[in-house]
DRENNURO-900725 format. One record per residue (C-alpha): residue number from 1; x, y, z. Coordinates in pm, 1 decimal. Example, Ala and Ser with C-alpha at 12.3 -4.5 7.8 and 13.67 -1.06 7.14 Angstrom:
{rec 1; {1230.0; -450.0; 780.0}};
{rec 2; {1367.0; -106.0; 714.0}};
//
This chain:
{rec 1; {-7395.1; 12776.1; -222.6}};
{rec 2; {-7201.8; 13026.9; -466.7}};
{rec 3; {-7291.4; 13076.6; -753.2}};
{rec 4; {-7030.7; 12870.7; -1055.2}};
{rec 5; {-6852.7; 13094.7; -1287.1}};
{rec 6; {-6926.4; 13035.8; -1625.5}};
{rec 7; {-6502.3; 13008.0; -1721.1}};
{rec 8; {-6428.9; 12793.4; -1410.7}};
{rec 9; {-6507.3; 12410.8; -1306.9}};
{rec 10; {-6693.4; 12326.7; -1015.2}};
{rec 11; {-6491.4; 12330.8; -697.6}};
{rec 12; {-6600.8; 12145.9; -355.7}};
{rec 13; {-6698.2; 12443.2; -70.9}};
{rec 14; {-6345.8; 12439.1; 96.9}};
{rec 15; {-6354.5; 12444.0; 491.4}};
{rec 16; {-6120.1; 12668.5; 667.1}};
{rec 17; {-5882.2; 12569.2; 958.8}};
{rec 18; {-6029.4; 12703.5; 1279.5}};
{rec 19; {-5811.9; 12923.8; 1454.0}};
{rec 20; {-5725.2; 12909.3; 1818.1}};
{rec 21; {-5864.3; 13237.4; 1963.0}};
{rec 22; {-5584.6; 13423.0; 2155.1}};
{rec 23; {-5526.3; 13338.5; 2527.4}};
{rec 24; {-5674.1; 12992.4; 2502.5}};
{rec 25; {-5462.4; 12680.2; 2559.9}};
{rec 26; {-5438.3; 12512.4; 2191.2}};
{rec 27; {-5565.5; 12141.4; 2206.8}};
{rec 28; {-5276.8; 11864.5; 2165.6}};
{rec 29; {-5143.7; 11715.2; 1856.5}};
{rec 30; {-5325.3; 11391.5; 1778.9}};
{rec 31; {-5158.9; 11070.3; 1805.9}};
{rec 32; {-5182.6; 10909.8; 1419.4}};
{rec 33; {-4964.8; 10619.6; 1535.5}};
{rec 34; {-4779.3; 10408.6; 1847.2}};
{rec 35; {-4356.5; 10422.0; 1867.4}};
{rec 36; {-4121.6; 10625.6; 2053.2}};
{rec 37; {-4186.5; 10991.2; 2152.1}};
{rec 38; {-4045.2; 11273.1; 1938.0}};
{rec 39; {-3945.6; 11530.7; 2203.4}};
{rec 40; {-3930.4; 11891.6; 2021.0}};
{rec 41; {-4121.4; 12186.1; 1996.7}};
{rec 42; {-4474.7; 12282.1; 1876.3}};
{rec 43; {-4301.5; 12530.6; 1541.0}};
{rec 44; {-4079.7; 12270.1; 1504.1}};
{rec 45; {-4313.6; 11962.5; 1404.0}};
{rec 46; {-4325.4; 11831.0; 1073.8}};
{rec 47; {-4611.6; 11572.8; 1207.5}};
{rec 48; {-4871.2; 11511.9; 1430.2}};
{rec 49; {-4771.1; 11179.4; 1500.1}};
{rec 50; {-4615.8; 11069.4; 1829.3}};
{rec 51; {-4519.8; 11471.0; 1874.4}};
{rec 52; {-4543.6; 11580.5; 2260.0}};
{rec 53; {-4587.1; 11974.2; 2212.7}};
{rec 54; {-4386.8; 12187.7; 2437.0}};
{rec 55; {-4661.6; 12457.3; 2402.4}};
{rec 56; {-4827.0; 12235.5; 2619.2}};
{rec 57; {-4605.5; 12308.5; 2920.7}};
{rec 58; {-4414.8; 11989.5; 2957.8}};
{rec 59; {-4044.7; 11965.7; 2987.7}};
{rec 60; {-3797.9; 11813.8; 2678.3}};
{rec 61; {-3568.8; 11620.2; 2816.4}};
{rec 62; {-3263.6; 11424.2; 2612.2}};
{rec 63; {-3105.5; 11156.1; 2715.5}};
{rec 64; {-2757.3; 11128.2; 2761.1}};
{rec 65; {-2505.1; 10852.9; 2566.0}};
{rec 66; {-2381.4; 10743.4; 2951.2}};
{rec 67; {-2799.8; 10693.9; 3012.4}};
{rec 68; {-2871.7; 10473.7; 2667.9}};
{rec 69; {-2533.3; 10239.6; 2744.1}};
{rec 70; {-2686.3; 10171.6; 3108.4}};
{rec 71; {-3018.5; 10073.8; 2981.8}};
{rec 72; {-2823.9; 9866.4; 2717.8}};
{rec 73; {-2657.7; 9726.5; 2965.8}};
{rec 74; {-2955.0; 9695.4; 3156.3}};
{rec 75; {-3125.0; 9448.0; 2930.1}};
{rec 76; {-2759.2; 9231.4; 2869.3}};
{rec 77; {-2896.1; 8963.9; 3199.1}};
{rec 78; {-2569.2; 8782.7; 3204.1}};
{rec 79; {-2405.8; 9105.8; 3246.2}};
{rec 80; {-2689.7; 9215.5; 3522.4}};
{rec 81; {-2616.0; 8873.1; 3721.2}};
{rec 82; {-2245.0; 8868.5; 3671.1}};
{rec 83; {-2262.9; 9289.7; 3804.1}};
{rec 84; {-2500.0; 9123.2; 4086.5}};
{rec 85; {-2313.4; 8888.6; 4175.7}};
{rec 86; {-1963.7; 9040.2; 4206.6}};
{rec 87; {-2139.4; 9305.7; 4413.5}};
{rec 88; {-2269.1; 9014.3; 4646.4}};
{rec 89; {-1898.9; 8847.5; 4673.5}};
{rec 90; {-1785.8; 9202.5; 4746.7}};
{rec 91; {-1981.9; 9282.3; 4995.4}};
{rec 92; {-1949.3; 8943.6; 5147.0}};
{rec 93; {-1590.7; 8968.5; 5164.7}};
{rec 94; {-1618.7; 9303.8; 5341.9}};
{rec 95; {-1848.8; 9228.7; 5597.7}};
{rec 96; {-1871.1; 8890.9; 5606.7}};
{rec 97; {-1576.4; 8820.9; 5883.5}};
{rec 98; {-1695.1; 9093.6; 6094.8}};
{rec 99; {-2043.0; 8881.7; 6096.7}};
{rec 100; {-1875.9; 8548.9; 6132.8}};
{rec 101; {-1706.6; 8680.1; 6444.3}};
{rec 102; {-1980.4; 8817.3; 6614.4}};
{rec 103; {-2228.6; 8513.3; 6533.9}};
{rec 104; {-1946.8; 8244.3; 6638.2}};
{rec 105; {-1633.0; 8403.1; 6766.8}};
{rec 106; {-1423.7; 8250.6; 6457.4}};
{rec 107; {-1175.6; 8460.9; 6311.5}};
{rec 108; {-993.1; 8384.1; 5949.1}};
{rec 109; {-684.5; 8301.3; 6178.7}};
{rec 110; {-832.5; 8160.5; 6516.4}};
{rec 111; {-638.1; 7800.0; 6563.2}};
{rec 112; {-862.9; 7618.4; 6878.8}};
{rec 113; {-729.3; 7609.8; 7180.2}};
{rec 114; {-844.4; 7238.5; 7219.0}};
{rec 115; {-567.4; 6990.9; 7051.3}};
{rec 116; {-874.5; 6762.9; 6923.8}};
{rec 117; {-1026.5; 7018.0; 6716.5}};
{rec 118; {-730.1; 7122.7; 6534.1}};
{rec 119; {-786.5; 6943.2; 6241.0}};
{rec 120; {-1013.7; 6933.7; 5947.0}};
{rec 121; {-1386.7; 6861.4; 5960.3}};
{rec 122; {-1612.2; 6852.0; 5644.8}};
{rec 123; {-1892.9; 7141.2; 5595.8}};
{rec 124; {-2185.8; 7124.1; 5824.2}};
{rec 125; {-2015.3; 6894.6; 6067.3}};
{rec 126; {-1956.5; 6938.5; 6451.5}};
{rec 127; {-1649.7; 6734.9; 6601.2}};
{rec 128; {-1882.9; 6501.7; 6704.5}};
{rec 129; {-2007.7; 6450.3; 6378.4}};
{rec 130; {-2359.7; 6583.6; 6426.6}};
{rec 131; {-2473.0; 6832.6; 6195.7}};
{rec 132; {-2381.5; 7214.3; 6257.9}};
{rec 133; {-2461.0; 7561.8; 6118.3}};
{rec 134; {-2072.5; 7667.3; 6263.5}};
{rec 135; {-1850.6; 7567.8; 5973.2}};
{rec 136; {-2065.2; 7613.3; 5611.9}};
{rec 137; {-1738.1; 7515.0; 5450.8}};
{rec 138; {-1511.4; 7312.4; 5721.0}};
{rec 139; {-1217.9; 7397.4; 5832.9}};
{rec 140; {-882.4; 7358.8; 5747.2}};
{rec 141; {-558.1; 7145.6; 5865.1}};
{rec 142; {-526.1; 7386.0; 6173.5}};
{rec 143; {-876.0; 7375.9; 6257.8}};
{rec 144; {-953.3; 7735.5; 6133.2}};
{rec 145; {-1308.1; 7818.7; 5978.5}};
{rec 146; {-1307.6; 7782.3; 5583.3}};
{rec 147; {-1600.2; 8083.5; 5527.0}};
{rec 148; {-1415.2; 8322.8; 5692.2}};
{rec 149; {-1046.4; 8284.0; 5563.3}};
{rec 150; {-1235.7; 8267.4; 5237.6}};
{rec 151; {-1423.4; 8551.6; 5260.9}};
{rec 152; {-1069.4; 8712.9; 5397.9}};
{rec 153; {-921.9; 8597.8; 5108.2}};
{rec 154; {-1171.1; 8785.0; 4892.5}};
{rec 155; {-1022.4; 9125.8; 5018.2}};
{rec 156; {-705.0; 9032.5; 4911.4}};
{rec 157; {-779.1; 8890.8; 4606.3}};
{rec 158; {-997.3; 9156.5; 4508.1}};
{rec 159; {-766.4; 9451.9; 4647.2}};
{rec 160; {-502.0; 9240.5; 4410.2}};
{rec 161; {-731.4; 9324.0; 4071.2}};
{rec 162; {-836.9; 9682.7; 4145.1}};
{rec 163; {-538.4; 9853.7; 4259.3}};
{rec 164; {-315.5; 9666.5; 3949.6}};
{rec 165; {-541.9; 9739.0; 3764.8}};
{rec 166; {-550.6; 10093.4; 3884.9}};
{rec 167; {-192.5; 10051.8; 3812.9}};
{rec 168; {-231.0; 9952.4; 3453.1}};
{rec 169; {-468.0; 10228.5; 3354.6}};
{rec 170; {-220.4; 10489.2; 3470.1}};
{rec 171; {89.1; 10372.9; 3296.4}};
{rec 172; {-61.9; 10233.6; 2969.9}};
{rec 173; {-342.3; 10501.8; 2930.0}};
{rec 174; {-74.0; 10762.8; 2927.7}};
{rec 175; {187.2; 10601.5; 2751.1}};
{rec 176; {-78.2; 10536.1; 2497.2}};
{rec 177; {-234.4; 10870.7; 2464.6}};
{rec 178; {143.6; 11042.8; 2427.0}};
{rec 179; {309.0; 10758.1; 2180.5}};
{rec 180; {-65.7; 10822.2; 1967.3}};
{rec 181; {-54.6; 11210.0; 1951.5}};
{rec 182; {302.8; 11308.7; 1923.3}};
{rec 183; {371.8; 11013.0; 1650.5}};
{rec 184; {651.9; 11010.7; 1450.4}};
{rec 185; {991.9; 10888.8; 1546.8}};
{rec 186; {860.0; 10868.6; 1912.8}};
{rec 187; {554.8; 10693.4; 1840.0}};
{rec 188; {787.5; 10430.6; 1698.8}};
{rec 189; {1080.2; 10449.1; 1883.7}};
{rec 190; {751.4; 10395.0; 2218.2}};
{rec 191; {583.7; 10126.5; 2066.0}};
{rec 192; {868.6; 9908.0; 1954.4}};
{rec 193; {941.7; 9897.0; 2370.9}};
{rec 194; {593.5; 9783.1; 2382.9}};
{rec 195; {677.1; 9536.6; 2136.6}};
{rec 196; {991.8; 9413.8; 2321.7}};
{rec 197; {836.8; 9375.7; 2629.5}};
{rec 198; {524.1; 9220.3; 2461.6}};
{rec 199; {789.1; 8941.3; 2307.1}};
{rec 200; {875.8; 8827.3; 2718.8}};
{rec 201; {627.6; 8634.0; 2883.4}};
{rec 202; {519.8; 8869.0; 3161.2}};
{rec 203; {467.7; 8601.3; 3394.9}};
{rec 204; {844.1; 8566.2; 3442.3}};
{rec 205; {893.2; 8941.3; 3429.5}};
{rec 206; {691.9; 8912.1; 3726.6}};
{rec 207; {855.1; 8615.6; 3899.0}};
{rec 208; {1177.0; 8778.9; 3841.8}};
{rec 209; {1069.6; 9078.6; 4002.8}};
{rec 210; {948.4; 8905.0; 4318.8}};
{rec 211; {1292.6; 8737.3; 4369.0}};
{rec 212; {1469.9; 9024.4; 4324.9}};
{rec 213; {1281.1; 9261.8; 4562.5}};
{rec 214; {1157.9; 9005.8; 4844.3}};
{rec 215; {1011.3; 9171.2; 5111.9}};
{rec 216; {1026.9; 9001.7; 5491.2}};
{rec 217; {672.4; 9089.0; 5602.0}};
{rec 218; {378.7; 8959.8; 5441.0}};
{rec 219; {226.6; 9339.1; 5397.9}};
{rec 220; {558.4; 9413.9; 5202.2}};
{rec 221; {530.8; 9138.0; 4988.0}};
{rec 222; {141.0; 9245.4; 4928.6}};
{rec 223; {277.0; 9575.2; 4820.4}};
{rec 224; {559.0; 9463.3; 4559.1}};
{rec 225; {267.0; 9202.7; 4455.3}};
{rec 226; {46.8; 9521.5; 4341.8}};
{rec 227; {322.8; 9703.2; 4185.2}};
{rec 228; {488.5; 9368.8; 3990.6}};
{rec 229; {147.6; 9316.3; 3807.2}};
{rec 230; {40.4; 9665.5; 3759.9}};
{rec 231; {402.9; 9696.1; 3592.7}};
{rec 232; {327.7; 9408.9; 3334.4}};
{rec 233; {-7.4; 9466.9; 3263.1}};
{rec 234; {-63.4; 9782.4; 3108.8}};
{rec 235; {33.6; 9647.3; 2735.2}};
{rec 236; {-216.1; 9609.5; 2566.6}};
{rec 237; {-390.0; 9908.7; 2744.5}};
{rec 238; {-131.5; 10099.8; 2599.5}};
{rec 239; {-215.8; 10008.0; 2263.2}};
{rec 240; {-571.7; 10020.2; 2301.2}};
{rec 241; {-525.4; 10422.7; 2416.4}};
{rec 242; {-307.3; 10479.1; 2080.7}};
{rec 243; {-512.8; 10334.6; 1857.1}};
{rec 244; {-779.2; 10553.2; 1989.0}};
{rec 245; {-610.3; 10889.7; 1966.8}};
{rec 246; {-500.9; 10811.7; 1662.8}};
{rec 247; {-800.8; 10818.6; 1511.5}};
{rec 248; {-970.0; 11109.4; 1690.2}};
{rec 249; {-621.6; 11358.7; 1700.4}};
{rec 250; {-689.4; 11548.9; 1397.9}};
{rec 251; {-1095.9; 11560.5; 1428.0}};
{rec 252; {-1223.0; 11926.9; 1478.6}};
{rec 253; {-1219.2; 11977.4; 1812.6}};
{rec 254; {-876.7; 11903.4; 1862.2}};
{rec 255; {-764.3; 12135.3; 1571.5}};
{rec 256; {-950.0; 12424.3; 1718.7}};
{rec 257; {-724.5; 12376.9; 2079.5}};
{rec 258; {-462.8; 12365.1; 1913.0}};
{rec 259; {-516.0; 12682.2; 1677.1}};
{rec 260; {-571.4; 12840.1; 2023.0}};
{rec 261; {-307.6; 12781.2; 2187.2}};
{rec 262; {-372.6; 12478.2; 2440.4}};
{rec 263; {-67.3; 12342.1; 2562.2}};
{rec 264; {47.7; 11938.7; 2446.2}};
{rec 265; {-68.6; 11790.5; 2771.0}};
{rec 266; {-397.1; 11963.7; 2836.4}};
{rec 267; {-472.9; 11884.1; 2477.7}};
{rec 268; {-379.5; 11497.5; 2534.8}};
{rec 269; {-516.1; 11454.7; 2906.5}};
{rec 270; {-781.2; 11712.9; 2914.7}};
{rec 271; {-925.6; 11669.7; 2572.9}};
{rec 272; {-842.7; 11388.0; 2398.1}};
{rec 273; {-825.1; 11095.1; 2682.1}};
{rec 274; {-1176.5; 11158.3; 2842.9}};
{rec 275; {-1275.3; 11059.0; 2448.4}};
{rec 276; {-1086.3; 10698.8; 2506.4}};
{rec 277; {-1295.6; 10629.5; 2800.2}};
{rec 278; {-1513.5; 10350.6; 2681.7}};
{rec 279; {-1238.5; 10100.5; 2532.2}};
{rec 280; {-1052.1; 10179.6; 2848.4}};
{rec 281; {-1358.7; 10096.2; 3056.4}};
{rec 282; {-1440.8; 9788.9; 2904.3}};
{rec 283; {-1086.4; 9621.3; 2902.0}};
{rec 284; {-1042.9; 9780.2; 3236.4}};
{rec 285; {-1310.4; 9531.2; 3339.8}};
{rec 286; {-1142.8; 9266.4; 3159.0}};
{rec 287; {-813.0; 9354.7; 3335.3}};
{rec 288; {-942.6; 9259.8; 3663.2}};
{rec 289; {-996.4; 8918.0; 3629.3}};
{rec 290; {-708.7; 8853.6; 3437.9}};
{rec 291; {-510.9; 9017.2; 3739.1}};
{rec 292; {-648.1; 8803.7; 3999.1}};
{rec 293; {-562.3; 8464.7; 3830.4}};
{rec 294; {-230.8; 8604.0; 3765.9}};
{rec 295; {-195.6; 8657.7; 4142.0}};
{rec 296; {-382.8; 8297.2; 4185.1}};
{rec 297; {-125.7; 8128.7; 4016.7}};
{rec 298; {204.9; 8340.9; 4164.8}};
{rec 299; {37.1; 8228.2; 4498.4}};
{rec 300; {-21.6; 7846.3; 4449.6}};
{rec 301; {372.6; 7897.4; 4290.4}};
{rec 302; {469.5; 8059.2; 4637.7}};
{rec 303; {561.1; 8363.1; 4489.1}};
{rec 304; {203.4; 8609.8; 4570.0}};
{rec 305; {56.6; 8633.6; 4927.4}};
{rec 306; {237.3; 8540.6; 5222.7}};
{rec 307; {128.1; 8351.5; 5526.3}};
{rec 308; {-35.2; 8480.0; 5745.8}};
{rec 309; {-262.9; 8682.5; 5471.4}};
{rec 310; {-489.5; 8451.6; 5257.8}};
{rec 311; {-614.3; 8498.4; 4927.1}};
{rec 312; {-786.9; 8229.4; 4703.1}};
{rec 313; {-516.5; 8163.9; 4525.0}};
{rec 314; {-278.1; 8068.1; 4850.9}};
{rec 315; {-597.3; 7872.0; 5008.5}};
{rec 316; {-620.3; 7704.7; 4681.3}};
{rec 317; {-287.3; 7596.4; 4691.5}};
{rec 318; {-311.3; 7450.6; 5062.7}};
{rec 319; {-604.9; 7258.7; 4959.9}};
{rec 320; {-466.7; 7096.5; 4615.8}};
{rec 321; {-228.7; 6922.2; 4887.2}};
{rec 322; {-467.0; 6723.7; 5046.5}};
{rec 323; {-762.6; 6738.1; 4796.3}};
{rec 324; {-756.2; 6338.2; 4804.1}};
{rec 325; {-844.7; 6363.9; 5139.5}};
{rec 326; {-1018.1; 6696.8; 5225.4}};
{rec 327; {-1156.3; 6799.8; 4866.2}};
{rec 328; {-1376.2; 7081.6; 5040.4}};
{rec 329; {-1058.6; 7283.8; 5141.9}};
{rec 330; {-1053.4; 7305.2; 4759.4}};
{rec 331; {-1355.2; 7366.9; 4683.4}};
{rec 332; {-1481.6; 7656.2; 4879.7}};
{rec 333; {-1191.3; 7883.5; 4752.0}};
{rec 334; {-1196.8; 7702.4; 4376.3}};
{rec 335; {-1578.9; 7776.1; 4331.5}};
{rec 336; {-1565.2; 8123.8; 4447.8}};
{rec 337; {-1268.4; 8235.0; 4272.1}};
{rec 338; {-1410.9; 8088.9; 3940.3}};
{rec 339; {-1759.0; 8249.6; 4036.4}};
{rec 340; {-1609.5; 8594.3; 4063.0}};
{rec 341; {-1399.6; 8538.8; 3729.7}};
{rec 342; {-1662.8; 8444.4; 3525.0}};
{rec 343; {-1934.8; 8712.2; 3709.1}};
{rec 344; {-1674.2; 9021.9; 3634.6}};
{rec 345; {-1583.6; 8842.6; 3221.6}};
{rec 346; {-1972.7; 8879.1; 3225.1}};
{rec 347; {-1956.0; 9241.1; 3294.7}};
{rec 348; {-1686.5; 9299.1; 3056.3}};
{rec 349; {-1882.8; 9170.9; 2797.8}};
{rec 350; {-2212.7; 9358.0; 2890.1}};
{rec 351; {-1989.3; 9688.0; 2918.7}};
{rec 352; {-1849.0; 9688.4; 2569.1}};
{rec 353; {-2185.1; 9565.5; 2411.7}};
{rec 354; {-2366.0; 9883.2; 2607.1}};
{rec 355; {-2059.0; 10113.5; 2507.4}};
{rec 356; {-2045.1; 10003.1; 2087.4}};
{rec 357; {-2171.5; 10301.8; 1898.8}};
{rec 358; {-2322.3; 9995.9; 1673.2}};
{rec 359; {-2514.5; 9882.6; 1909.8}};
{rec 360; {-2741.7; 10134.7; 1959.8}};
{rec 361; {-2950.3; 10083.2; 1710.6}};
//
C-alpha cells in the first residue's frame, strides 16, 4: 500500500489494463448483449458489444440492397407461393405436352380416328364410362385431350404477357426517361400525347388495330397480337419512368456527368434509367397479368388467337358455349388462368413491398 499524502484524499489502488504482448493473437471482444452483428474493424469499435473484430482474421462482408429486397421478399409467403406457383404453371406448360405425348400419345390437336370418341367425356372418364387416368380434364367437342391444349394454351398465353410486356418496357421506359430529363416544352408537348391517348379506351385502340392489319395465318395474327398490346400498354409505364427521373435528374451524380461532358443519352440510359429499375420492376410484374386478360378477352371476342393455336382465353371461349352441358371445358382453362393471375398479382405485390426503401426497416 502507498503511503497517503498529507494534501491529497484517499484514492482506491487503480489496476492497469494488461497489455497484449507483441506477436500474440489478442483475445475477442466480449459479447455484452444479443442483436445483429456489427461488421467493422477492431480501431474502429466504439463497443464491445455484438462487435466481430477483423483482427481476428474473419472476412467483413456487406450486404447488398438487391440481397435485403430478396430476403424481404423472402419472408412476404403469398408472394413466395404466388412466385412458386407461376414457376410450376410455367414449367408445366413447357414440358407438360411433351410428357402427355409420350405417356398417352395425345397431342393438344390429335382429333380420334374413331367417330365414337369424338366427342366430349368428363375428367377421369373412359368412353365406357369406367374410370381413367387418360383425360385429368376431359376432352373437348372434337374429342381432343383438355390437359394438354391447356397446358398448350399456357405457352401462348404466357408468351402473350412477357413479350408485350417486353414491349411496354421499351417504349414507355424510354419515352419516360426522355419526356422527364429534357422537360420543358417537350416534356409537355410528350405527355399531353400520353394524355390523349390515355383519354381512348385502349381496348378499342386495340380492336381497331386487329381489323385493320388482319393477318391470314394464325402465327401472323399471334404476331400483330404482341405488337397491338405492347403498343397500348406502355402508359402508365411511361409516367411511372418520368416521375422517377424527375426527381433524381438534378441529384449529384448526375450533375457531375454532366459537368464532364457525358453526352444526353448516356446520361439518360446509362445513368439515370438503371436508378428507375425498381418501380419499373414491380409494375412490370403487374403488367403481365393485366396483358394476358387483355388477350383473354380479345380471344373469347374473336379478335386474339386463331384456330388452330389455343390459349386460355380462346379455350375459354369454346367452353362458355356449352358450359350448360360440359362445364369442365370451362373449368380447366377458367381455374388456371385465374390461378396464374392471381399467383403473378401476388408477386407484384411481394416485389414492391421488398423494393420500398420504407420497408426496410
Amino acid at each position: 500500500m502507498k503511503e497517503n499524502s498529507p494534501n491529497k484524499p484517499t484514492e482506491p489502488d487503480k489496476v492497469e489494463p494488461a497489455l497484449t504482448p507483441l506477436g500474440t493473437t489478442p483475445e475477442p471482444p466480449v459479447r455484452s448483449r444479443s442483436g445483429d452483428i456489427i461488421h467493422t474493424a477492431g480501431e474502429l469499435a466504439v463497443g464491445e458489444g455484438d462487435v466481430r473484430s477483423a483482427e481476428l482474421g474473419e472476412e467483413v462482408r456487406g450486404h447488398s440492397l438487391g440481397r435485403d429486397a430478396w430476403h424481404r421478399l423472402l419472408r412476404n409467403r403469398l408472394a413466395v407461393v404466388g412466385l412458386v406457383l407461376v414457376l410450376l404453371i410455367a414449367i408445366s406448360s413447357l414440358v407438360g405436352p411433351f410428357i402427355i405425348r409420350q405417356m398417352t400419345g395425345a397431342t393438344p390437336d390429335y382429333i380420334p380416328a374413331d367417330a365414337a370418341l369424338i366427342k366430349s367425356f368428363p375428367p377421369f372418364r373412359a368412353p365406357d364410362g369406367s374410370f381413367s387416368f387418360k383425360h385429368p380434364l376431359g376432352t373437348d367437342n372434337q374429342g381432343r385431350d383438355l390437359l394438354a391444349r391447356v397446358l398448350q394454351g399456357g405457352q401462348i398465353s404466357l408468351m402473350v404477357g412477357i413479350i408485350a410486356t417486353l414491349m411496354s418496357l421499351l417504349i414507355g421506359v424510354s419515352y419516360g426517361a426522355i419526356a422527364g430529363y429534357l422537360g420543358g416544352r417537350i416534356d409537355n408537348i410528350m405527355m399531353r400525347v400520353v394524355d390523349v391517348l390515355y383519354s381512348l379506351p385502349y381496348i378499342i385502340i386495340v380492336i381497331v388495330l386487329l381489323s385493320m392489319f388482319k393477318k391470314q395465318t394464325a402465327q401472323g395474327q399471334l404476331i400483330l397480337l404482341f405488337v397491338a398490346l405492347g403498343s397500348v400498354s406502355w402508359l402508365t409505364m411511361a409516367r411511372i419512368v418520368r416521375g422517377q427521373v424527375l426527381s433524381i435528374k438534378n441529384q449529384e451524380f448526375v450533375l457531375a456527368a454532366r459537368a464532364t461532358g457525358v453526352s444526353t443519352p448516356r446520361i439518360i440510359f446509362r445513368h439515370i434509367v438503371p436508378n428507375t429499375l425498381g418501380p419499373v420492376i414491380v409494375y412490370a410484374t403487374l403488367t403481365i397479368p393485366s396483358v394476358m386478360l387483355a388477350e383473354a378477352f380479345l380471344s373469347f371476342l374473336g379478335f386474339g388467337v386463331q384456330p388452330p393455336i389455343a390459349s386460355w382465353g380462346s379455350l375459354a371461349a369454346d367452353g362458355s358455349q356449352s358450359i350448360a352441358i360440359y362445364p369442365w371445358q370451362l373449368l380447366g382453362p377458367g381455374l388456371t388462368m385465374g390461378l396464374t393471375l392471381f399467383s403473378l398479382n401476388f408477386v407484384g405485390d411481394g416485389l414492391r413491398d421488398a423494393l420500398d426503401p420504407q420497408m426496410r426497416k
